[in-house]
C-alpha positions as MATLAB code, in Angstrom:
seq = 'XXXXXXXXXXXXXXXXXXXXXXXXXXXXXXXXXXXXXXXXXXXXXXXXXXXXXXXXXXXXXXXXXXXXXXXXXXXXXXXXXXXXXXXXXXXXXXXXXXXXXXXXXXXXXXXXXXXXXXXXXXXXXXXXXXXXXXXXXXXXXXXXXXXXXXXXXXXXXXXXXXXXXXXXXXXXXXXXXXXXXXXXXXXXXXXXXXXXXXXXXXXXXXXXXXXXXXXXXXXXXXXXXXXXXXX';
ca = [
       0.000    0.000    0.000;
       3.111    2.464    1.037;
       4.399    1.651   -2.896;
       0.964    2.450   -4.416;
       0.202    5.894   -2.596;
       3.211    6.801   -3.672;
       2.633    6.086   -7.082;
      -0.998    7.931   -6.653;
       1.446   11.061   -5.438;
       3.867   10.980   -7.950;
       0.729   10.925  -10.166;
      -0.411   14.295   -8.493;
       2.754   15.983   -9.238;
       3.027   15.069  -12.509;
       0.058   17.029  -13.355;
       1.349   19.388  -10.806;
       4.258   19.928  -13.038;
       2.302   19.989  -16.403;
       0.137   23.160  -14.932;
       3.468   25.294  -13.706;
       5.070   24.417  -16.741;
       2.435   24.786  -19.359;
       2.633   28.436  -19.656;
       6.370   28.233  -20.776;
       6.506   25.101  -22.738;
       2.611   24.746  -24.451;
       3.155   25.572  -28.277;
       6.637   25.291  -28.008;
       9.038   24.845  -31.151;
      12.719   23.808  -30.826;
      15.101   25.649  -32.918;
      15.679   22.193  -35.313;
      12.284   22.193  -35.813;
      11.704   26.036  -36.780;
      14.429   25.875  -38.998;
      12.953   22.881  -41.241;
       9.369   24.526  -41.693;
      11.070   27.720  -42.259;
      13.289   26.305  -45.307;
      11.130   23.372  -46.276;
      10.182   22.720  -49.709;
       7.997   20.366  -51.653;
       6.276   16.966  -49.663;
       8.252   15.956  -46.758;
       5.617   13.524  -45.348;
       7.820   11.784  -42.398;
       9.149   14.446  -40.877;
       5.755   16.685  -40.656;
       4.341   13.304  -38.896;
       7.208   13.469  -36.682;
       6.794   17.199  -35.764;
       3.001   16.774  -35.897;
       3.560   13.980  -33.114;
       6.228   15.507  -31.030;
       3.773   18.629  -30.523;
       0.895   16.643  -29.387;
       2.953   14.840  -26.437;
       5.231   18.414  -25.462;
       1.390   20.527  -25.814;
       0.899   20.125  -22.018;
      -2.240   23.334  -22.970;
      -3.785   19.849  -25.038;
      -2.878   17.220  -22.522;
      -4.397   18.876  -19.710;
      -7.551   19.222  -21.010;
      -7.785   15.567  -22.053;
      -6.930   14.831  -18.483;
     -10.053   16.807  -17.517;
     -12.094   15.254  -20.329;
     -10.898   11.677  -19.460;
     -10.950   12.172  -15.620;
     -14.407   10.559  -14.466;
     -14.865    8.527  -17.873;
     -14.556    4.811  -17.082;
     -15.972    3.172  -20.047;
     -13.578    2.580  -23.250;
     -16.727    3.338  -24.914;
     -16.769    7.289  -23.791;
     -13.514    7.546  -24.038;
     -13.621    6.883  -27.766;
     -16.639    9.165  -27.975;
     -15.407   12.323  -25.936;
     -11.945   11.979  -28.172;
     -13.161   11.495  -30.918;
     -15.249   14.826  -30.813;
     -12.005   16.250  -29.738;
     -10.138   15.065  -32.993;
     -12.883   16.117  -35.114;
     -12.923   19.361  -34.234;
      -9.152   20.163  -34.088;
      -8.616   18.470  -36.678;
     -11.185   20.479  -38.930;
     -10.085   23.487  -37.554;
      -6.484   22.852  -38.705;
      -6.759   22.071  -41.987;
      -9.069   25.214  -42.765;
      -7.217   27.394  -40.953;
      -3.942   26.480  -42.458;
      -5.183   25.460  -46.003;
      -7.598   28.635  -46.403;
      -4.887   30.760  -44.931;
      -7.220   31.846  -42.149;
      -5.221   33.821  -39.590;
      -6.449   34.516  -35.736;
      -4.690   35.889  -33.175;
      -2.607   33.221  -31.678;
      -2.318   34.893  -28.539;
      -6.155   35.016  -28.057;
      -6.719   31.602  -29.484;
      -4.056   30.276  -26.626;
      -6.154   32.324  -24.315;
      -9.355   30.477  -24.825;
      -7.686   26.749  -24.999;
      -6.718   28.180  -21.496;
     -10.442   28.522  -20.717;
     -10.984   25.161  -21.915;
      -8.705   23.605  -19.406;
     -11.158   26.284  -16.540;
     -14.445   24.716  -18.265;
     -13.214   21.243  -17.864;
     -11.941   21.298  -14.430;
     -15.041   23.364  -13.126;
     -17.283   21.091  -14.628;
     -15.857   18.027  -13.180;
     -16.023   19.897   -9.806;
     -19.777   20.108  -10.173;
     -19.725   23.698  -10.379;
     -22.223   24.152  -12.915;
     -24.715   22.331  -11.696;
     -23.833   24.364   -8.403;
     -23.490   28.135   -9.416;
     -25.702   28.162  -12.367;
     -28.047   24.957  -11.896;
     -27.367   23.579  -15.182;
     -24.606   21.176  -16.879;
     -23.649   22.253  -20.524;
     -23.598   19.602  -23.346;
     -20.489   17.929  -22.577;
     -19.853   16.646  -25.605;
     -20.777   19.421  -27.492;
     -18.464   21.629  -25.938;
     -15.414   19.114  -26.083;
     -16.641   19.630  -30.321;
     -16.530   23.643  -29.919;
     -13.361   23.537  -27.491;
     -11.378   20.907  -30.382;
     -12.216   23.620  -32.943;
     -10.053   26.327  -30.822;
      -7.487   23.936  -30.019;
      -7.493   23.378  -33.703;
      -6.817   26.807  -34.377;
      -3.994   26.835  -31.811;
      -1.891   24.200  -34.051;
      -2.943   26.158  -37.211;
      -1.694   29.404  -35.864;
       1.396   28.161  -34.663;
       2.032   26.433  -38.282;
       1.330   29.722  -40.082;
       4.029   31.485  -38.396;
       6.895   29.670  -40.202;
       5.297   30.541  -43.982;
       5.209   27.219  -45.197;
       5.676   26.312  -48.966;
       2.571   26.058  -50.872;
       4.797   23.341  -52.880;
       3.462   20.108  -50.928;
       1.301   21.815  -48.715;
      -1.764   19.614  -48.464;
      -0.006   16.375  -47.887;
       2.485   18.343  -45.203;
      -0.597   19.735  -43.237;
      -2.340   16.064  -43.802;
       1.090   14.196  -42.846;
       1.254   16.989  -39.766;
      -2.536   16.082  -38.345;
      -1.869   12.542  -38.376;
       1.192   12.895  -36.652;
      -0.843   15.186  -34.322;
      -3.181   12.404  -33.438;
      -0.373    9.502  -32.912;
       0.990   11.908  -30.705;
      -2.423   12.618  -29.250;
      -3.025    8.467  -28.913;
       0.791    7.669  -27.337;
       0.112   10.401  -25.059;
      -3.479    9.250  -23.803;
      -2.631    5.811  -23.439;
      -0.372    6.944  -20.764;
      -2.511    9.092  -19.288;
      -5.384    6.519  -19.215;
      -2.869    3.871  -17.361;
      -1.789    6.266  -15.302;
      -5.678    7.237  -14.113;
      -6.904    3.751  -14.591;
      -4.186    2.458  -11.696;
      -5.254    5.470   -9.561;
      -8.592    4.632   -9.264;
      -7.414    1.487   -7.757;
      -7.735    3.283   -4.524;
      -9.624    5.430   -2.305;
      -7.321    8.414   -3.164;
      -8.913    8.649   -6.714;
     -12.327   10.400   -5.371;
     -10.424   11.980   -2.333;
      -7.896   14.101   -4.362;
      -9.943   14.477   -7.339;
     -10.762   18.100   -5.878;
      -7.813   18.817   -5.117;
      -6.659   17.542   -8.927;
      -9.259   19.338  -11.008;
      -8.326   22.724   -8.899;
      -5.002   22.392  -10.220;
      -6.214   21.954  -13.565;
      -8.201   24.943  -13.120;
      -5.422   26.863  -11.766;
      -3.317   25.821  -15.185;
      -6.118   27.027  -17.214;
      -6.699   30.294  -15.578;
      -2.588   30.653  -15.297;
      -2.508   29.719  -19.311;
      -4.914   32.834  -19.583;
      -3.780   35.253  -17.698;
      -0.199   34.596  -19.935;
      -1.643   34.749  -22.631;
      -3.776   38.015  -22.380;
      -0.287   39.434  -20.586;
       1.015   38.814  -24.339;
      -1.665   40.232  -26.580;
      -2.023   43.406  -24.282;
       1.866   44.386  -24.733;
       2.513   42.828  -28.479;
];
């Protein structure tokens, strides 16, 4: 029992970690990487599934709101359904946004996926049906919230200029590699919740949990309006 609450901890302060990191790292792009997409030319299908992938698992702003969507889901069978919703709607929201040439303000966009991560964590606290005596579609906003997230990737990609020579199969080669990222990434997540709610800790931190997912969402924000105030 000592080995396994200690596990349940180190659990804690992983997602601990994600939410003090996440305004610093979320969206990042290593210096290899910004010099490919800035000199890239013609179809370069592996490496845009590699960078497509390697986003998905460093985008803690992503990861911690599939934590909240995940958290009290025990059947495979929502699971499937809440992430799928997810995918469709980032997914939809990438391709047009990058493929149409449809810019947003990536500092605003950032802002809201920070909300997401607020709605998510406040919902799973109950506080809807609390403060406003209602619950929201869930599933319908995991759809809306997957279109902003899109729009997150797609700004981030439009920064760099990319060719137009290969472009479609790039941006296709990059959302796949987005959602093998977003599938190596959940599986861990899921193991990692599935062996917490093992024990009695699940329910009695999962306050204390969704606060801090809260508190990542709201810090996510506030960075993020910070940036579009002084740009």
């Amino acid at each position: 029992m000592h080995n396994s609450l200690k596990m349940v901890f180190a659990l804690m302060a992983l997602i601990a970690g994600m939410v003090i990191s996440m305004p610093l790292f979320a969206h990042g792009v290593d210096d290899a990487t910004k010099t490919f997409l800035a000199g890239n030319e013609g179809v370069s299908i592996i490496p845009f599934l590699y960078i497509g992938a390697k986003h998905m698992v460093t985008g803690y702003d992503h990861l911690l709101f599939l934590v909240g969507v995940i958290f009290f889901l025990y059947r495979s069978k929502d699971v499937l359904i809440y992430v799928s919703f997810f995918t469709l709607g980032h997914s939809l929201t990438l391709l047009f946004g990058v493929l149409n040439d449809t810019h947003v303000n990536a500092y605003l966009i950032d802002a809201i996926i920070g909300l997401s991560i607020v709605y998510k964590g406040f919902d799973n606290l109950g506080g809807f049906k609390r403060v406003f005596g209602f619950k929201p579609n869930t599933k319908a906003a995991v759809l809306i919230f997957g279109l902003f997230h899109g729009f997150g990737l797609a700004t981030k990609l439009q920064e760099f200029k990319l060719s137009s020579d290969g472009l479609v199969e790039n941006i296709l080669a990059f959302n796949v590699g987005v959602e093998i990222g977003q599938f190596v990434a959940l599986l861990f997540i899921l193991l990692a919740i599935n062996y917490w709610r093992r024990f009695d800790s699940f329910l009695r931190f999962s306050t204390m949990t969704n606060t801090l997912l809260m508190s990542g969402g709201l810090m996510l924000v506030g960075y993020q309006m910070t940036g579009y105030f002084v740009s």
